[in-house]
N, C-alpha and C positions, 0 to 999 in steps of 0.2 A: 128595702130590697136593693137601691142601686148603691147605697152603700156598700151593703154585702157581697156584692156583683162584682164592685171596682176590689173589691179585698181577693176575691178568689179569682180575677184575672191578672191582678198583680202578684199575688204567689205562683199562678202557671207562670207568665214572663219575668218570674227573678226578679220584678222589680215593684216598689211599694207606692202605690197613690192612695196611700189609706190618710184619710182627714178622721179622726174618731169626736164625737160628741160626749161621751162620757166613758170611763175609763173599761176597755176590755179586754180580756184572757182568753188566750188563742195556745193552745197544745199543737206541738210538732213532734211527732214520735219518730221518722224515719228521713226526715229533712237533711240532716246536715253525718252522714257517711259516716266521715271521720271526727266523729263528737259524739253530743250525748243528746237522747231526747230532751227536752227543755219544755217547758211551759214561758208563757212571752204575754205581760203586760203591758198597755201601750198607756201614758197617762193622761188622762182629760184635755181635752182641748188638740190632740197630737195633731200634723199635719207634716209629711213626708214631703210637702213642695214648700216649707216654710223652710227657708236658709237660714233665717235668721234670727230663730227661735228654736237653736236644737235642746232636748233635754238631755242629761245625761242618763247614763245606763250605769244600771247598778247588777252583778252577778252576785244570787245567793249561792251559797253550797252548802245543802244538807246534810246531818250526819247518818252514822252508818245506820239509826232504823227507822230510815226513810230509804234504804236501797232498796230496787225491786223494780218491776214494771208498769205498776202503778202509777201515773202523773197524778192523779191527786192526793198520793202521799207526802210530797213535799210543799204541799201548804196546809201540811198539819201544826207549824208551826214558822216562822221566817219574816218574809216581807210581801208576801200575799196574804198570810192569815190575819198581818198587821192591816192591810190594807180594808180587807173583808172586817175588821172590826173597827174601824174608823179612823186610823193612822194616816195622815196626807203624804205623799210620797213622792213629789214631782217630778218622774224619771221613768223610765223606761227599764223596768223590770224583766230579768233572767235568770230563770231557776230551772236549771238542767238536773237532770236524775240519774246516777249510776247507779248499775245492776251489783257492782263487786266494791271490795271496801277498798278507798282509795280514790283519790284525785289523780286527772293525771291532765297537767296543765297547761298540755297544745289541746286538748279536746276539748278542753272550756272556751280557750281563744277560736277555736274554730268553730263553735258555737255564736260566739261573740261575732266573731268575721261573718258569717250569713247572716244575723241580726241586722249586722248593719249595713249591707250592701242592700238589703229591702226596708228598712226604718233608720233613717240615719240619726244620730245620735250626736251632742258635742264628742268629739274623739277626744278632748284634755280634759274631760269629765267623767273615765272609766272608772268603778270602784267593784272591788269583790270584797264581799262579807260572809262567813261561816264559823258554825259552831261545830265543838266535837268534830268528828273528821271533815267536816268546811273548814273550821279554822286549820287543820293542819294543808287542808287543799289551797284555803286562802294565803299562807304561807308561801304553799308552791308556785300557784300562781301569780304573787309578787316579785318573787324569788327570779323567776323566768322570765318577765314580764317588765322590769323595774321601769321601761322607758314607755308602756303604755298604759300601769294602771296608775293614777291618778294618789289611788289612796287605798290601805286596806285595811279591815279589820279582823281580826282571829281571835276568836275567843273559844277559850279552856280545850287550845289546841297545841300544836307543838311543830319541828321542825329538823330532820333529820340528814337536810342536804351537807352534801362536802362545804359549802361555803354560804356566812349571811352575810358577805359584802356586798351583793345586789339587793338585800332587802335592806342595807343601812338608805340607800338610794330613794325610797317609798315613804313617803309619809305614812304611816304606820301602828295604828293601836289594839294593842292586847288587853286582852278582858279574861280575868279564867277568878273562879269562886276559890274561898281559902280553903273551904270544905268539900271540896271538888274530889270524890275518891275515885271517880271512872276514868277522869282525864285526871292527873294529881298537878297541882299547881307546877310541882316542878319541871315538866316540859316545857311550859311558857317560859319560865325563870332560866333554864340551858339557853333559852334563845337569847333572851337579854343579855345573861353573862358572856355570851360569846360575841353580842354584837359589841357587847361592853369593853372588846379585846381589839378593837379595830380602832384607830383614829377616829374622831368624830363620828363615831360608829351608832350614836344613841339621839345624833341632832335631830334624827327625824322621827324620834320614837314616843310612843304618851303608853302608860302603861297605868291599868287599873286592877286591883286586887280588890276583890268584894270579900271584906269579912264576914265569915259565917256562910256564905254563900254555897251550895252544892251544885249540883252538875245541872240538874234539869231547871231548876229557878232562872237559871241566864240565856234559856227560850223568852221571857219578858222583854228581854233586853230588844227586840224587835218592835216593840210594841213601842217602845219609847220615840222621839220626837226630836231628844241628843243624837242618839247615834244617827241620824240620817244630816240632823244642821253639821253633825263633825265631817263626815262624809263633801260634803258640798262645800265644805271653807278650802275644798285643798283643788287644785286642778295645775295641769302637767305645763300651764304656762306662766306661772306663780314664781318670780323670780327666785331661785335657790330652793324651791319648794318645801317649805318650813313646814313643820306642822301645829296644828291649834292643840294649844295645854292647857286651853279654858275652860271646855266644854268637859264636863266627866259626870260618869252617874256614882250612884250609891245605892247601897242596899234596900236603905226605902224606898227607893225610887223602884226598883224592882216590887216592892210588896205593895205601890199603890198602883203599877201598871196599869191595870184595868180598869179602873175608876179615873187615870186620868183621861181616859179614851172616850169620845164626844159620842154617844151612842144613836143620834142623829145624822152622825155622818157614814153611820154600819153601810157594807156595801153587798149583796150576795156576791158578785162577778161569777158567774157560772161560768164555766170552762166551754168553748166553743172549738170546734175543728176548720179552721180558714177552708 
């Protein structure tokens, strides 16, 4: 109970003394104005008076059929439904929900900005990941963003701003299936070839093509263990911010997803209202 006490007198004073014992999911539908509801995981051990031990924060973006007003739609699939099946995660989860199709990526950041003036967060450890319209949001949000996210990933998404010389800037990896007919590989691929037209336009780029792969298979891709070690090798105080060209999955890795998942470590995390 004085747990729960010090969490909902720190959301009345805008300010966070939450110490968590084991990892919990807190819904905020009307919180932040000018943004989006979000759903907000805090991970194991968390402590908001610890300086010196900040996690970093990872933003998911969901695709378009997970839009609506439903906060438990978007841990139908992502980096909560990973977490709820036994995926380790050590970061401070954010999966905001739009109502219409499209990102739009000062609402994410202002999402992100209230996040962390009440759970602070490493600030050179920010990373966004989405699929299907996430990944084209994840785009955006790099795009706009180059000098605060960390690192991003977009998979079998795309990119239709005037310019990706701010996303050459991001450490950077695309994931889209060859057999992808909803998102078609070639959106991904305009991205590359354009960044491909810039000076050193690809230094910070890892690009993975899943042969045979279709659209909905690359929800697993969440489940995996890579994409979050790829996510963490990069942070915004990494001399010239190179990116890791080590780390990639593959197809089977995709088809053994769920068998590689420790089912001892399944978690429910019910959704709680601070």
């Amino acid at each position: 109970m004085r747990r729960l006490y010090l969490l909902i007198l720190a959301a009345l004073l805008g300010l966070s003394a939450a110490r968590v014992s084991a990892q919990e999911l807190f819904s905020y539908r009307d919180s932040v104005k000018t943004g989006y509801p979000f759903l907000l995981c805090l991970p194991e051990g968390y402590d908001a008076a610890d300086t010196t031990a900040r996690p970093p924060l990872i933003v998911f973006l969901h695709g378009r059929s997970r839009c609506g007003r439903d906060l438990n739609m978007v841990t139908r699939y992502g980096c909560i439904d990973a977490l709820r099946r036994g995926q380790d995660i050590p970061a401070i989860i954010v999966s905001p929900q739009t109502t219409v199709v499209g990102w739009e990526a000062p609402k994410v950041m202002a999402v992100v900005d209230w996040v962390g003036e009440r759970f602070p967060y490493d600030t050179d450890r920010l990373y966004v990941i989405g699929m299907s319209m996430g990944g084209w949001g994840s785009f955006k949000v790099a795009a706009e963003y180059p000098d605060r996210v960390a690192a991003a990933i977009a998979e079998c998404g795309g990119f239709t701003g005037e310019s990706v010389e701010t996303l050459t800037q991001v450490p950077l990896w695309i994931i889209h299936g060859t057999a992808d007919t909803v998102t078609k590989p070639a959106f991904s691929r305009s991205v590359v070839t354009r960044m491909q037209d810039i000076e050193g336009g690809t230094e910070r780029l890892r690009t993975t093509w899943l042969k045979g792969c279709d659209h909905s298979i690359l929800a697993r891709t969440f489940l995996l263990k890579e994409l979050y070690e790829w996510l963490f090798c990069h942070s915004l105080s990494d001399p010239g911010r190179p990116v890791n060209q080590d780390i990639d999955i593959e197809p089977q890795d995709l088809n053994s997803a769920y068998m590689r998942l420790d089912p001892g470590k399944a978690r429910t995390l019910p959704i709680q209202n601070p």
